[in-house]
C-alpha positions as CSV (number, residue, x, y, z in Angstrom):
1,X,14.6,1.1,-8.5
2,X,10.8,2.2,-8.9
3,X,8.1,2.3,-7.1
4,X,5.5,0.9,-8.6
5,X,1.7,1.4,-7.3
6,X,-1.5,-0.8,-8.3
7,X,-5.1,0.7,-7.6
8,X,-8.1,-1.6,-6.9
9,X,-11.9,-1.1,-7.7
10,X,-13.9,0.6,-9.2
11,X,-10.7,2.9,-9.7
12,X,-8.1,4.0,-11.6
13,X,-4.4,4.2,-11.7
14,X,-5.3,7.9,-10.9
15,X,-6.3,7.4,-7.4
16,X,-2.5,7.4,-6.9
17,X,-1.5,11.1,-8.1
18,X,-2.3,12.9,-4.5
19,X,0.4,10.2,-3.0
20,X,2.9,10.9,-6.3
21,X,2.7,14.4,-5.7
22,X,4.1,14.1,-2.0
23,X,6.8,11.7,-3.1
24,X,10.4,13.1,-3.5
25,X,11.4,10.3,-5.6
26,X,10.4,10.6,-9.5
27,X,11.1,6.5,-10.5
28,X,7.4,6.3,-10.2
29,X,5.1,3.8,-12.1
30,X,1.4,3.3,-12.4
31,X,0.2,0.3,-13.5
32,X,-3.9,0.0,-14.7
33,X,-5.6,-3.3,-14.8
34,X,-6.9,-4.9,-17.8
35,X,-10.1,-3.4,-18.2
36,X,-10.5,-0.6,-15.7
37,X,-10.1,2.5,-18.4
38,X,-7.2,0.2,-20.2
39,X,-8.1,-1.8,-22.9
40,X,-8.9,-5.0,-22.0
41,X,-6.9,-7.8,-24.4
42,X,-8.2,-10.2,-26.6
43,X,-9.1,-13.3,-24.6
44,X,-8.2,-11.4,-21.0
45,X,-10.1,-13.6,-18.6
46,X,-10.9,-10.8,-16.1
47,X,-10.5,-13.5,-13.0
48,X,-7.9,-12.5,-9.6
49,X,-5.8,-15.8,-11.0
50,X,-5.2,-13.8,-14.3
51,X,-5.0,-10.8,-13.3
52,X,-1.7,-11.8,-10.5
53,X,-0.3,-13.3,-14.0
54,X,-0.8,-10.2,-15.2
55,X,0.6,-7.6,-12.8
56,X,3.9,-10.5,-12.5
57,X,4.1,-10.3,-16.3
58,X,4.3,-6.3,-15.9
59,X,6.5,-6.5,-13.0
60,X,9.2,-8.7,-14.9
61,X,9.5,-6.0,-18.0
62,X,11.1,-3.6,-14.8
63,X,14.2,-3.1,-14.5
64,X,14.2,-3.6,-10.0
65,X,14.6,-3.9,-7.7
66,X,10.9,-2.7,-7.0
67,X,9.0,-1.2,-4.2
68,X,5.7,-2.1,-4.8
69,X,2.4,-0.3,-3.5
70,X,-1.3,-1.9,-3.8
71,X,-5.0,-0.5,-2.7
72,X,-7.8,-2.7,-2.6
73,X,-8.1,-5.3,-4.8
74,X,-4.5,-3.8,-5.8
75,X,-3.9,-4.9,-2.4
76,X,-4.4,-8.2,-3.0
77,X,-2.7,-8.4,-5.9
78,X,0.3,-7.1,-4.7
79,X,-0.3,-9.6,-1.8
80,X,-0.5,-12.5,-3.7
81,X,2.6,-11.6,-6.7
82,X,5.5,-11.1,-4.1
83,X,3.7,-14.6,-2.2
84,X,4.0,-16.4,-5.4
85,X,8.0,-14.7,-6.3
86,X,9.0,-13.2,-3.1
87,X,12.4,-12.0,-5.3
88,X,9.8,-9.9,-7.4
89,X,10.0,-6.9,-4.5
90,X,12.2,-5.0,-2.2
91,X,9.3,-4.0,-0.4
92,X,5.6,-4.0,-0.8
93,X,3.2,-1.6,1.2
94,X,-0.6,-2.8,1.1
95,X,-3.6,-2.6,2.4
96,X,-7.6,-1.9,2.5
97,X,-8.2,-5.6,1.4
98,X,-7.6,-8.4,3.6
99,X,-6.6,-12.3,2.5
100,X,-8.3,-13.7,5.4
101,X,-10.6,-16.4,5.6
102,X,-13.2,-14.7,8.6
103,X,-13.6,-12.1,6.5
104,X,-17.4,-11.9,4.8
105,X,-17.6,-9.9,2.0
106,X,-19.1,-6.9,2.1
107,X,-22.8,-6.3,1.0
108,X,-21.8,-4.9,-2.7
109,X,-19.3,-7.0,-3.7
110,X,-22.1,-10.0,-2.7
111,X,-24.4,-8.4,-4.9
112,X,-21.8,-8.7,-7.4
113,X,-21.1,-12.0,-7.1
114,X,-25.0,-13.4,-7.5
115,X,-25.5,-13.7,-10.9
116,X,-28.5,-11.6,-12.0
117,X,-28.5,-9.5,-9.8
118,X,-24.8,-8.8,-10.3
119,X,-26.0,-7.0,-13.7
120,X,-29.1,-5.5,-12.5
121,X,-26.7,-3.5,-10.2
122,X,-24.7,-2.8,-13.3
123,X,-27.4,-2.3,-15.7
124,X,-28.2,0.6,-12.7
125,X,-25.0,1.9,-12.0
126,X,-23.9,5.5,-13.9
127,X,-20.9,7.5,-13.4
128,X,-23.2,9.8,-11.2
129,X,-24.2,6.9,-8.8
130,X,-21.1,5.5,-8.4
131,X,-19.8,9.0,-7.7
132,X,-22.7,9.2,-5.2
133,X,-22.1,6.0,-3.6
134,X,-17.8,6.4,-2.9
135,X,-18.6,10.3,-1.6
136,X,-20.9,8.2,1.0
137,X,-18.0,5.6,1.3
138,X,-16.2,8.6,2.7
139,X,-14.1,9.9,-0.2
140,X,-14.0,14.1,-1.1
141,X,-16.7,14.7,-3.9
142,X,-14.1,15.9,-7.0
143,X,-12.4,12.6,-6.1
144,X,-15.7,10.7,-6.8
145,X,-16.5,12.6,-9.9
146,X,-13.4,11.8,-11.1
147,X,-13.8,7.6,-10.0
148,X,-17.5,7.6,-11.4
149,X,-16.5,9.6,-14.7
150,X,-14.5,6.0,-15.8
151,X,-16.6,3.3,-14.9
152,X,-18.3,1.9,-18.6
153,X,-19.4,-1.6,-19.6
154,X,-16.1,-2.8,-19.7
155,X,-15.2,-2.3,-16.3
156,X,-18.8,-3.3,-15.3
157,X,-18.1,-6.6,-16.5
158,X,-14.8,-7.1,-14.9
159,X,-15.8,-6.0,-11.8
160,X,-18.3,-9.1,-12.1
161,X,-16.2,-11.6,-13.1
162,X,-13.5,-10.6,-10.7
163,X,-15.4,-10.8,-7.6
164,X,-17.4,-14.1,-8.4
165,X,-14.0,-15.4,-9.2
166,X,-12.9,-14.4,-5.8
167,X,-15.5,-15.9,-3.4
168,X,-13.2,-18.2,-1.3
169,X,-10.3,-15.5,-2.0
170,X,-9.3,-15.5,2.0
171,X,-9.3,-19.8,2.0
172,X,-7.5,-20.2,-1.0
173,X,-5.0,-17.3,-0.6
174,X,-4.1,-17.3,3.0
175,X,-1.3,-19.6,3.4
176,X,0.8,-18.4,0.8
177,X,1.3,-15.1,3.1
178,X,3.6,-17.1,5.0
179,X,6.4,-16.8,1.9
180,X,6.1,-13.4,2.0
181,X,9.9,-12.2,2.8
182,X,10.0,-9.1,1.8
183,X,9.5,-5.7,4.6
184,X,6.0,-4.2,3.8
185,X,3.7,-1.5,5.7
186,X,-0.1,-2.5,5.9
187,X,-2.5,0.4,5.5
188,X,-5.5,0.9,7.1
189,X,-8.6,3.6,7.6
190,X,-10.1,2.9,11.3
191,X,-13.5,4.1,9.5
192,X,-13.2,1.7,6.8
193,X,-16.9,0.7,6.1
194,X,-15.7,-2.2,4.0
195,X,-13.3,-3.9,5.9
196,X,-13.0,-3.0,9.6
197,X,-9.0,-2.0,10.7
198,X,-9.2,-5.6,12.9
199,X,-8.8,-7.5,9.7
200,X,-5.1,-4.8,8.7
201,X,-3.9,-5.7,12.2
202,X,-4.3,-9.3,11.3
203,X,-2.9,-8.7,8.4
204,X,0.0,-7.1,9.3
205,X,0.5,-10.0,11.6
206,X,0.3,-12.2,9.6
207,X,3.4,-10.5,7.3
208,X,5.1,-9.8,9.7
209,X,4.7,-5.9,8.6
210,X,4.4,-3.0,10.3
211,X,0.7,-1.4,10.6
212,X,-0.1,2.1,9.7
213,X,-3.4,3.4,10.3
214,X,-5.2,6.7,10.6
215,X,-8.7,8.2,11.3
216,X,-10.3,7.9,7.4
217,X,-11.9,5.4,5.6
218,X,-11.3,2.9,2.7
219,X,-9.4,5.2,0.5
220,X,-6.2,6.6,2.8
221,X,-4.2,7.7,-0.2
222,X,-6.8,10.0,-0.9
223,X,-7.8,11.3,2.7
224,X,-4.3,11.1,4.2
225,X,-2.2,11.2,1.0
226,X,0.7,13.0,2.4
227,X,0.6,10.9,5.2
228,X,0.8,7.9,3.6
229,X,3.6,9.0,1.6
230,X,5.9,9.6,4.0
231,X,5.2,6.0,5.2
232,X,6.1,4.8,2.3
233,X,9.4,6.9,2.0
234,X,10.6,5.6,5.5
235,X,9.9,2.2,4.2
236,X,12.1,2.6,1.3
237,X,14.8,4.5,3.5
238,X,15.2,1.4,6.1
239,X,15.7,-0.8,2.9
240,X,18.2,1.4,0.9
């Protein structure tokens, strides 16, 4: 029965090891997106479509039941798989990412999404100012260093092609949260300067799940890691 935990952008599957490290239970699984210091296969479209096939395709090799754990765009990937094969999880815990249609994205990821200027920000971006801009996004700086020490062309380019192919994201995603069966926690950081927390109690609302927010910003399972593992263990221990 593992626990398996997605990370979003521009990061890693490390941005989970602070949360791991509080966790009692060892079934513990990591998964990294196509592209995001993985190798990115042969044909990979980098598009949100592709990668939910993606994450469901490594969800089916586990042996589950699964508790499954998304940040970010993790979030919504997470989101989306157990909408689309609601027998896929035990329970999910998401959050920092919202499938909503008020939401307007923020002012990077629409600079992403124009084309041109989408790779002049790339063409710009080094490990040391994208370690520059997440310390100013609130996270510790070591933690930065080690997010802006991965970023290369690869990921560059996927971060482009999955945020233009995720414009309408809230619109075309939205209703499928109502087959969402499965118990799940929303996280959310009331200094979030992405997404503000209004959009994780709508959210949680809208799953029916149960909202846990605290005083940090985008990334809560680095700011309040042990916190947020012991939400997710009293998840798991209502649904043993």
């Amino acid at each position: 029965m593992p626990a398996v935990f997605v990370h979003g952008v521009p990061d890693t599957a490390r941005v989970w090891h602070k949360v791991i490290r509080h966790l009692a239970r060892k079934d513990v699984v990591t998964v990294s997106l196509p592209g995001f210091d993985s190798p990115l296969p042969a044909g990979f479209e980098p598009t949100k479509e592709r990668y939910v096939d993606w994450l469901l395709g490594e969800l089916r090799k586990i042996r589950g039941p699964i508790d499954l754990v998304g940040h970010d765009w993790g979030a919504l990937l997470v989101l989306r798989s157990v909408s689309l094969q609601p027998e896929i999880a035990r329970t999910w815990a998401a959050g920092a990412a919202p499938i909503d249609p008020d939401y307007v994205w923020h002012p990077g990821a629409q600079m992403w999404q124009t084309p041109e200027i989408g790779e002049q920000v790339m063409a710009a971006t080094t490990p040391e100012t994208m370690a520059d801009g997440l310390v100013g996004a609130g996270i510790a700086p070591e933690d930065a260093a080690e997010t802006g020490s991965h970023i290369d062309d690869t990921m560059k380019q996927c971060i482009l092609r999955l945020y233009r192919s995720a414009v309408n994201v809230g619109v075309e995603w939205k209703d499928g949260l109502k087959a969402i069966t499965a118990p799940g926690v929303v996280f959310w950081g009331d200094r979030d300067v992405f997404v503000s927390p209004e959009f994780g109690v709508r959210m949680a609302q809208s799953t029916r799940a149960r909202l846990a927010n605290y005083d940090c910003g985008h990334w809560w399972q680095l700011e309040r890691p042990a916190e947020v593992a012991a939400e997710l263990e009293k998840l798991w221990r209502e649904e043993a």
